[in-house]
TORTITOR-348483 format. One line per 5 residues: number of its first residue (from 0); their letters; for each residue y, x, z of C-alpha. Coordinates in steps of 0.5 Angstrom, whole numbers. Example, Ala and Ser with C-alpha at 12.3 -4.5 7.8 and 13.67 -1.06 7.14 Angstrom:
<atoms>
0	as	-9,25,16 ~ -2,27,14 .
</atoms>
This chain:
<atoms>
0	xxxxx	6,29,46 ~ 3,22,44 ~ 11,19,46 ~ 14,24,42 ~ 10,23,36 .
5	xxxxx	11,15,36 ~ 19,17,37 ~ 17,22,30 ~ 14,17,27 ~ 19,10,28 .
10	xxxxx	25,15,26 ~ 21,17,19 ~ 19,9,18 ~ 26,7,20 ~ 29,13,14 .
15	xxxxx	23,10,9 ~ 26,3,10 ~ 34,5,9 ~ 32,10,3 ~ 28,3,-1 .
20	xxxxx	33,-2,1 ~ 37,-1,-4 ~ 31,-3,-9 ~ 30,-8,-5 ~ 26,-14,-8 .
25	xxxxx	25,-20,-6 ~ 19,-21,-1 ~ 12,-22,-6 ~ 6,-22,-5 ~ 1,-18,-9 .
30	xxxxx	-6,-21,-11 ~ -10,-15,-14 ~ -9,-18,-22 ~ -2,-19,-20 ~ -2,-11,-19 .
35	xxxxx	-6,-9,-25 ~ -3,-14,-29 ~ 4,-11,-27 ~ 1,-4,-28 ~ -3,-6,-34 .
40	xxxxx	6,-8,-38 ~ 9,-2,-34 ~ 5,4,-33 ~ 7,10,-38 ~ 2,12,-40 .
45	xxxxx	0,6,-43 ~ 6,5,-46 ~ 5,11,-50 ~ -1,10,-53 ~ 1,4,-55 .
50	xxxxx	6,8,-59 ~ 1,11,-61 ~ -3,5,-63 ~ 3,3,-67 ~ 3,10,-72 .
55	xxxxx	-3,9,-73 ~ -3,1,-76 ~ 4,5,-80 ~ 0,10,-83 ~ -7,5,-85 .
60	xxxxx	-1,0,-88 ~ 2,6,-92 ~ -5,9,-94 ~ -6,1,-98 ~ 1,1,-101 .
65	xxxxx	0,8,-104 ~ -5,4,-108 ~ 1,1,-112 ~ 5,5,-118 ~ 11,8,-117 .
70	xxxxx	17,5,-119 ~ 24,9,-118 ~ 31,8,-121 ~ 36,13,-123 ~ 43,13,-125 .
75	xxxxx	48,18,-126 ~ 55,19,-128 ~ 58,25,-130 ~ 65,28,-132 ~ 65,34,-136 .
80	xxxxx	70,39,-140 ~ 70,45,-143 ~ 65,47,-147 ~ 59,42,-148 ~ 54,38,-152 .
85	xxxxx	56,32,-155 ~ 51,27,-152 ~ 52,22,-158 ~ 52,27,-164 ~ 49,33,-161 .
90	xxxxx	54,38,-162 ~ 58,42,-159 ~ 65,43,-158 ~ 69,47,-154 ~ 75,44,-151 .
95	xxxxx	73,37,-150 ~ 74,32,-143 ~ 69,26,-143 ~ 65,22,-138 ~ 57,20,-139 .
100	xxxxx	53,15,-135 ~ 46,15,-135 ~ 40,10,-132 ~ 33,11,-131 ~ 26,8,-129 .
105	xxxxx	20,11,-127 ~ 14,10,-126 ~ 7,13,-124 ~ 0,10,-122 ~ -7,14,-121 .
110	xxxxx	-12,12,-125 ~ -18,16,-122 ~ -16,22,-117 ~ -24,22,-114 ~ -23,16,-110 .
115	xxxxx	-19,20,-104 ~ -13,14,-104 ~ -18,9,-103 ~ -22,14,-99 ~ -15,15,-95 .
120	xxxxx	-14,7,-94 ~ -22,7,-90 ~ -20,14,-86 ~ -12,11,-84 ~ -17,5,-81 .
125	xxxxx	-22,8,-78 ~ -16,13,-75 ~ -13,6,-73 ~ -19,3,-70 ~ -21,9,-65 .
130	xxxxx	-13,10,-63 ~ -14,2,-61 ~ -21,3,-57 ~ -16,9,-54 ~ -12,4,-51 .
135	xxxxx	-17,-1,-48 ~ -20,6,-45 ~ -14,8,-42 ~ -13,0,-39 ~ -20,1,-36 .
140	xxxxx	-18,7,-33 ~ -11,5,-30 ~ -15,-2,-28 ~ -20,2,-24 ~ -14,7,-21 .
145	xxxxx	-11,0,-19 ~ -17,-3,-15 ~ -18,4,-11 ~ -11,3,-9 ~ -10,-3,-8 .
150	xxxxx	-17,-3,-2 ~ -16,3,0 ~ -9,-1,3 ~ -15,-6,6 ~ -19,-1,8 .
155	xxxxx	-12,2,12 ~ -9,-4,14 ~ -17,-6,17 ~ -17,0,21 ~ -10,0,24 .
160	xxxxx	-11,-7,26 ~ -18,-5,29 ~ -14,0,33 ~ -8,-4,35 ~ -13,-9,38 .
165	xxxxx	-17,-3,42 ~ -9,-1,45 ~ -8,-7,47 ~ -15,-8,51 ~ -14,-1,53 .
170	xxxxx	-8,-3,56 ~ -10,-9,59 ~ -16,-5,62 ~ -10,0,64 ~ -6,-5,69 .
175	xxxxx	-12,-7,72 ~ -15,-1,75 ~ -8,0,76 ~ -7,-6,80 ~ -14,-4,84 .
180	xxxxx	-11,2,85 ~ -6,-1,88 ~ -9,-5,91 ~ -14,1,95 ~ -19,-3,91 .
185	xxxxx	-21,3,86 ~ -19,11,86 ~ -13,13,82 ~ -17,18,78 ~ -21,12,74 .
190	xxxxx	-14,10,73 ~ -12,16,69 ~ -17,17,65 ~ -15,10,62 ~ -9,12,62 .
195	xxxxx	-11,18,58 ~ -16,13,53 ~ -10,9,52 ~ -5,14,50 ~ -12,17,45 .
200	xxxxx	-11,10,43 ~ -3,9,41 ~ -5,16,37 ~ -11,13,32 ~ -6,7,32 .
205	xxxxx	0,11,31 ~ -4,15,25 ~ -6,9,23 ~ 0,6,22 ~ 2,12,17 .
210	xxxxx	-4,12,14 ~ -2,4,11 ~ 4,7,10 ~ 2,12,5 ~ -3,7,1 .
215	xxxxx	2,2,-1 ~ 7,7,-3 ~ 1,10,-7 ~ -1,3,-9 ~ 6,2,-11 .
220	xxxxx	9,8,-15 ~ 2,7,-19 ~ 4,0,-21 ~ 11,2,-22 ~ 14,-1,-18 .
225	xxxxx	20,1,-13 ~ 17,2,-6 ~ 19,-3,-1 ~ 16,-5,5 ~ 17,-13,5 .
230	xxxxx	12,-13,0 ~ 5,-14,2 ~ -1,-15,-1 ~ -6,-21,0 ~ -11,-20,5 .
235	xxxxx	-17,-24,2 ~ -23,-26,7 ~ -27,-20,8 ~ -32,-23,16 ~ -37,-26,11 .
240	xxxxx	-38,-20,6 ~ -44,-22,1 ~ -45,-17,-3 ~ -51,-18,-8 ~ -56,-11,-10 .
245	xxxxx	-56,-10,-17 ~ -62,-11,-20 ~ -61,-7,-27 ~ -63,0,-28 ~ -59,6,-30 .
250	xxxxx	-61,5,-37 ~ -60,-3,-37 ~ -53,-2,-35 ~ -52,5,-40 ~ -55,1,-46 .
255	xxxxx	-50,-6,-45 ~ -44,-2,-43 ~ -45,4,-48 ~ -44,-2,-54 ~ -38,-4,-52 .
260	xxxxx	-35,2,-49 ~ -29,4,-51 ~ -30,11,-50 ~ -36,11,-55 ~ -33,6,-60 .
265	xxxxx	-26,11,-60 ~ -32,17,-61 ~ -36,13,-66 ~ -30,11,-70 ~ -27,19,-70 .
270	xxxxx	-35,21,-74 ~ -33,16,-78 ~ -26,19,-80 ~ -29,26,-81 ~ -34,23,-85 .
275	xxxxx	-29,20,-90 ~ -24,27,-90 ~ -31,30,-92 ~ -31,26,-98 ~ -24,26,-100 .
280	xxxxx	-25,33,-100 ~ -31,33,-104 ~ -25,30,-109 ~ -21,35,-110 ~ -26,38,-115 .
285	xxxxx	-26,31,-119 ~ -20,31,-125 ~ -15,27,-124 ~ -12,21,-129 ~ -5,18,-129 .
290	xxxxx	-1,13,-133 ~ 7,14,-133 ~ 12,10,-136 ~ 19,10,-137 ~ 25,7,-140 .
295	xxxxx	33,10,-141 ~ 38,10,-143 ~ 46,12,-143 ~ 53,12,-145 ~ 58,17,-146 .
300	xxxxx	67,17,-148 ~ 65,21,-154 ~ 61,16,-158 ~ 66,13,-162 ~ 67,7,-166 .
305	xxxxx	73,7,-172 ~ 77,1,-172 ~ 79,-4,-178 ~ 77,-2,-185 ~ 74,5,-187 .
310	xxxxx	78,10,-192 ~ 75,13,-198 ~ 77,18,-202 ~ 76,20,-209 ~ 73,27,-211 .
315	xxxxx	72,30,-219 ~ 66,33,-219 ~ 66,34,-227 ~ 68,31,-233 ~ 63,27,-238 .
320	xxxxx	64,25,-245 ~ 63,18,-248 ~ 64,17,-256 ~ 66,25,-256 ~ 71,23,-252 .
325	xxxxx	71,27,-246 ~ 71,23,-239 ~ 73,25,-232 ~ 67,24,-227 ~ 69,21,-219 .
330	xxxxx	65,20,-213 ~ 67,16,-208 ~ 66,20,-201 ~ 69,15,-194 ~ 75,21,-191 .
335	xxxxx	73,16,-183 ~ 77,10,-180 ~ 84,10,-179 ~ 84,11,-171 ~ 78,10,-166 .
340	xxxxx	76,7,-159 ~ 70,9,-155 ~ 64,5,-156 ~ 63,-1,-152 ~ 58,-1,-146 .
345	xxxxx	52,-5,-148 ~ 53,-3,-155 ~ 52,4,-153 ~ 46,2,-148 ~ 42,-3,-153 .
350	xxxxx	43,2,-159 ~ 42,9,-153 ~ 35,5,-151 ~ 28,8,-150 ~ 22,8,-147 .
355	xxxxx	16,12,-146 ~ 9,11,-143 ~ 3,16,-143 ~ -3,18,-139 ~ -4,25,-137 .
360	xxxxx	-11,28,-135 ~ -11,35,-129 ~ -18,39,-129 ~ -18,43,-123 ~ -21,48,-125 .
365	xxxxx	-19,55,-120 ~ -15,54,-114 ~ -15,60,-109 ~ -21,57,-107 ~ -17,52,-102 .
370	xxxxx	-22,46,-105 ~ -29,48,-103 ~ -26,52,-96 ~ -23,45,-95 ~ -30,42,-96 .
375	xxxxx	-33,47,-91 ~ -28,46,-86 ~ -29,38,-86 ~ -36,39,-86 ~ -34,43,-79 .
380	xxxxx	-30,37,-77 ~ -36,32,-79 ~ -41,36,-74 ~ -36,38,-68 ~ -34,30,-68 .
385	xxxxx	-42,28,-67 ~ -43,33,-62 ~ -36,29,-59 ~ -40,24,-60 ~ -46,26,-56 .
390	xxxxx	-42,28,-49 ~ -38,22,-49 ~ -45,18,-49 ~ -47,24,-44 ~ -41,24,-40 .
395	xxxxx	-42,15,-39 ~ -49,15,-38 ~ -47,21,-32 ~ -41,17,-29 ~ -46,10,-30 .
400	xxxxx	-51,14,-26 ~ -47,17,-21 ~ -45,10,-20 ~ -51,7,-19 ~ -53,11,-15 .
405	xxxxx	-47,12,-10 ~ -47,4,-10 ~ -54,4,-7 ~ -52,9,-2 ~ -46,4,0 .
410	xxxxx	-51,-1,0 ~ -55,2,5 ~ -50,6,9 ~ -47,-1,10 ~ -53,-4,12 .
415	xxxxx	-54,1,16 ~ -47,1,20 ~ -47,-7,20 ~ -53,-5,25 ~ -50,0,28 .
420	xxxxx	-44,-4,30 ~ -47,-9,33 ~ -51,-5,37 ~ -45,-3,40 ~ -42,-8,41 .
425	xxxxx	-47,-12,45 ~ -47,-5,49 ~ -40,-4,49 ~ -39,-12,52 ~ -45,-10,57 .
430	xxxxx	-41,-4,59 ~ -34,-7,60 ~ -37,-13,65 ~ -41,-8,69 ~ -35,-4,69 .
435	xxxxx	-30,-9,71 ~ -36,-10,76 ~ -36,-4,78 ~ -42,-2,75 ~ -41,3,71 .
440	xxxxx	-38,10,72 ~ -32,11,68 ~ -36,17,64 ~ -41,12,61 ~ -36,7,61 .
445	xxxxx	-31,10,57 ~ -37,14,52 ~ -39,7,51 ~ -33,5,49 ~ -31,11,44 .
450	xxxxx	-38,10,41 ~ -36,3,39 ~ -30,5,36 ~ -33,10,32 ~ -37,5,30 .
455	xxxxx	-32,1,28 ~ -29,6,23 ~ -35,7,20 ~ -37,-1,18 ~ -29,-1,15 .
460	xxxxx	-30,5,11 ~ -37,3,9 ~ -35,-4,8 ~ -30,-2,3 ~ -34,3,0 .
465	xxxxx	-39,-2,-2 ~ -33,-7,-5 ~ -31,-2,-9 ~ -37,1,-12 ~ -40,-5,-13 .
470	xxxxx	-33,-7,-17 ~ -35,0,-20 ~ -41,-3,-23 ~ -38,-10,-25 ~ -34,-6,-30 .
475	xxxxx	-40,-3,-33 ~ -43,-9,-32 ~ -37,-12,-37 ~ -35,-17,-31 ~ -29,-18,-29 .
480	xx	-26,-14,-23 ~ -22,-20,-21 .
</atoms>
């Protein structure tokens, strides 16, 4: 069985390497801040609140530009027929076909609204600065995810070459007795009690083998990174583990870190915002003062200009009488010019120009209620913030125990196992001696021997343990993982 599970295994191996050669890079070696600063520029996570950090900054620069006055233009140009005004002498006539243009500026800016513009460029901030304190959160959390899967790798690679190293004893042990037994000096059942060791043995190695497998690709897939197993990490010096007590409490460690936590700043930052709407909801009882402005003007192919000199006509409106002699009375009344042309267009747009300017006062007085339902649903807002607030304060105080705690335990259980190790490897040297000198049965010798490989496991899960919870409290502590 131990035979057709390695032949499983290589063939699974050899269809994983043929499945990422083609993503093959070139061979590298990972350091830990290599692979977090790899996951820190490709993750996507990241990548998306770092867009939405972006619309945030948008949003704060929008609220300060809608400080400035309004500026618009218009211009327009129209054809008409039919029936229609003329916009020149403002009478109608049927029939007519002529052309108009028009042009506009218009502008606008709040006087007094209750302040919610000004309340409106605090709350686009306030909304920046927490979505900015999201971001160095999720940093933090995929930081902390990459150190867990970059030494559970070390941790798997320790115990897969412990347990190579324990196959090739076994078999070195295994030819021994097999030569003795050869030999006639030893019975063929302490042979194949080795031989059933050594295969229990090619299995644990064969798992091990699998599971170092399954950490890089974890490790890989969390980096963004295309699996490829020519690339491996760095093995740092682990045979002189010196890793010191934390001398801080749990309420030492919670008030630095709760300072500068980004989670309890982000939730800080939230209250603020609600604070803000509240405010500006409050303001939507305040009148409003505006000041506009205009300035227009227009031409039209309906306004006329005569062309040389004016004609006039003479009218009898009576006859009067001079030294009784009577005497016929005219006036002169101008009958228009000759021919006409289309008054010039800066003549018409001079003569057409005008402007406007004025100030316009709104009193809210009975909207539908919608003023004072906004007001209790922001104060409602206010509260559910703060009690946010609260849990995530909660909530770090708790993860901040928690890990205090678990690195204590680690602490101990490290002492302990390191203790537990040499123990059993003293025993385990005394018994292989005794054996190979025939003076040990093959029970005890190989009770002994499980007993230090079981040993052994339990130092390299502990020794990891203790590496990453104190890493874990590194980060509470605001010191560098790497």
């Amino acid at each position: 069985m131990v035979q057709i599970f390695k032949k499983i295994t290589a063939l699974v191996g050899i269809c994983f390497l043929g499945a990422t050669s083609i993503f093959a890079q070139e061979q590298k070696i990972w350091s830990l801040k290599a692979c977090v600063e790899q996951a820190l520029s490709k993750n996507i996570t990241i990548q998306q609140q770092t867009l939405s950090t972006q619309s945030t900054k948008a949003d704060y620069f929008q609220s300060k530009m809608a400080l400035l006055p309004t500026l618009n233009g218009n211009v327009s140009n129209n054809w008409q027929t039919g029936f229609a005004i003329n916009p020149a002498t403002n009478i109608a006539k049927e029939g007519v076909a002529f052309r108009t243009n028009s042009f506009g500026l218009n502008s606008s800016m709040p006087l007094f609204n209750g302040f919610q513009n000004v309340n409106n460029v605090r709350l686009q901030q306030s909304n920046m600065m927490a979505s900015q304190k999201d971001l160095e959160q999720t940093k933090n959390n995929i930081t902390l995810n990459v150190c867990n899967a970059y030494l559970r790798v070390l941790q798997n690679i320790e115990l897969m070459s412990s347990a190579k190293a324990r196959v090739a004893s076994s078999m070195a042990q295994a030819e021994r007795q097999k030569r003795l037994y050869e030999l006639g000096s030893s019975n063929k059942s302490k042979y194949l009690q080795l031989r059933a060791q050594l295969s229990s043995e090619e299995l644990v190695a064969v798992n091990a083998e699998n599971a170092v497998m399954q950490a890089y690709l974890e490790l890989w897939l969390l980096i963004e990174i295309k699996p490829d197993l020519s690339n491996v990490v760095e093995i740092p010096n682990t045979a002189d583990l010196n890793i010191e007590d934390e001398p801080k409490t749990i309420d030492a460690l919670f008030d630095e870190f709760s300072k500068q936590s980004p989670d309890v700043l982000a939730a800080e930052q939230r209250v603020r915002s609600s604070e803000i709407q509240h405010m500006m909801a409050q303001g939507g009882r305040s009148p409003r003062l505006s000041l506009s402005g205009s300035l227009s003007s227009f031409y039209s192919t309906q306004s006329q200009t005569g062309v040389g000199d004016m004609q006039y006509k003479n009218t009898l409106i009576g006859v009067g009488e001079y030294n009784s002699t009577p005497i016929p009375v005219y006036t002169v009344t101008p009958t228009g010019y000759s021919s006409y042309q289309v008054t010039s267009f800066n003549d018409q747009f001079n003569r057409n120009l005008g402007s406007n300017i004025g100030l316009n006062l709104s009193v809210p007085v009975f909207n539908g209620w919608s003023v004072n339902t906004n007001i209790q649903k922001t104060r409602i807002s206010y509260q559910n913030n703060k009690l946010s607030e609260k849990l995530v304060k909660n909530n770090l105080y708790r993860s901040i125990a928690q890990s205090y705690v678990d690195f204590k335990s680690a602490y101990k259980k490290f002492a302990a196992n390191q203790e537990n190790l040499d123990a059993n490897k003293e025993a385990f040297d005394v018994a292989d001696k005794q054996f190979e000198l025939g003076g040990m049965s093959m029970a005890d010798y190989l009770n002994t021997k499980n007993s230090y490989i079981r040993a052994q496991a339990d130092y390299t899960q502990a020794k990891y343990e203790l590496v990453f919870r104190r890493k874990v409290l590194d980060f509470y502590s605001g010191k560098s993982l790497y």
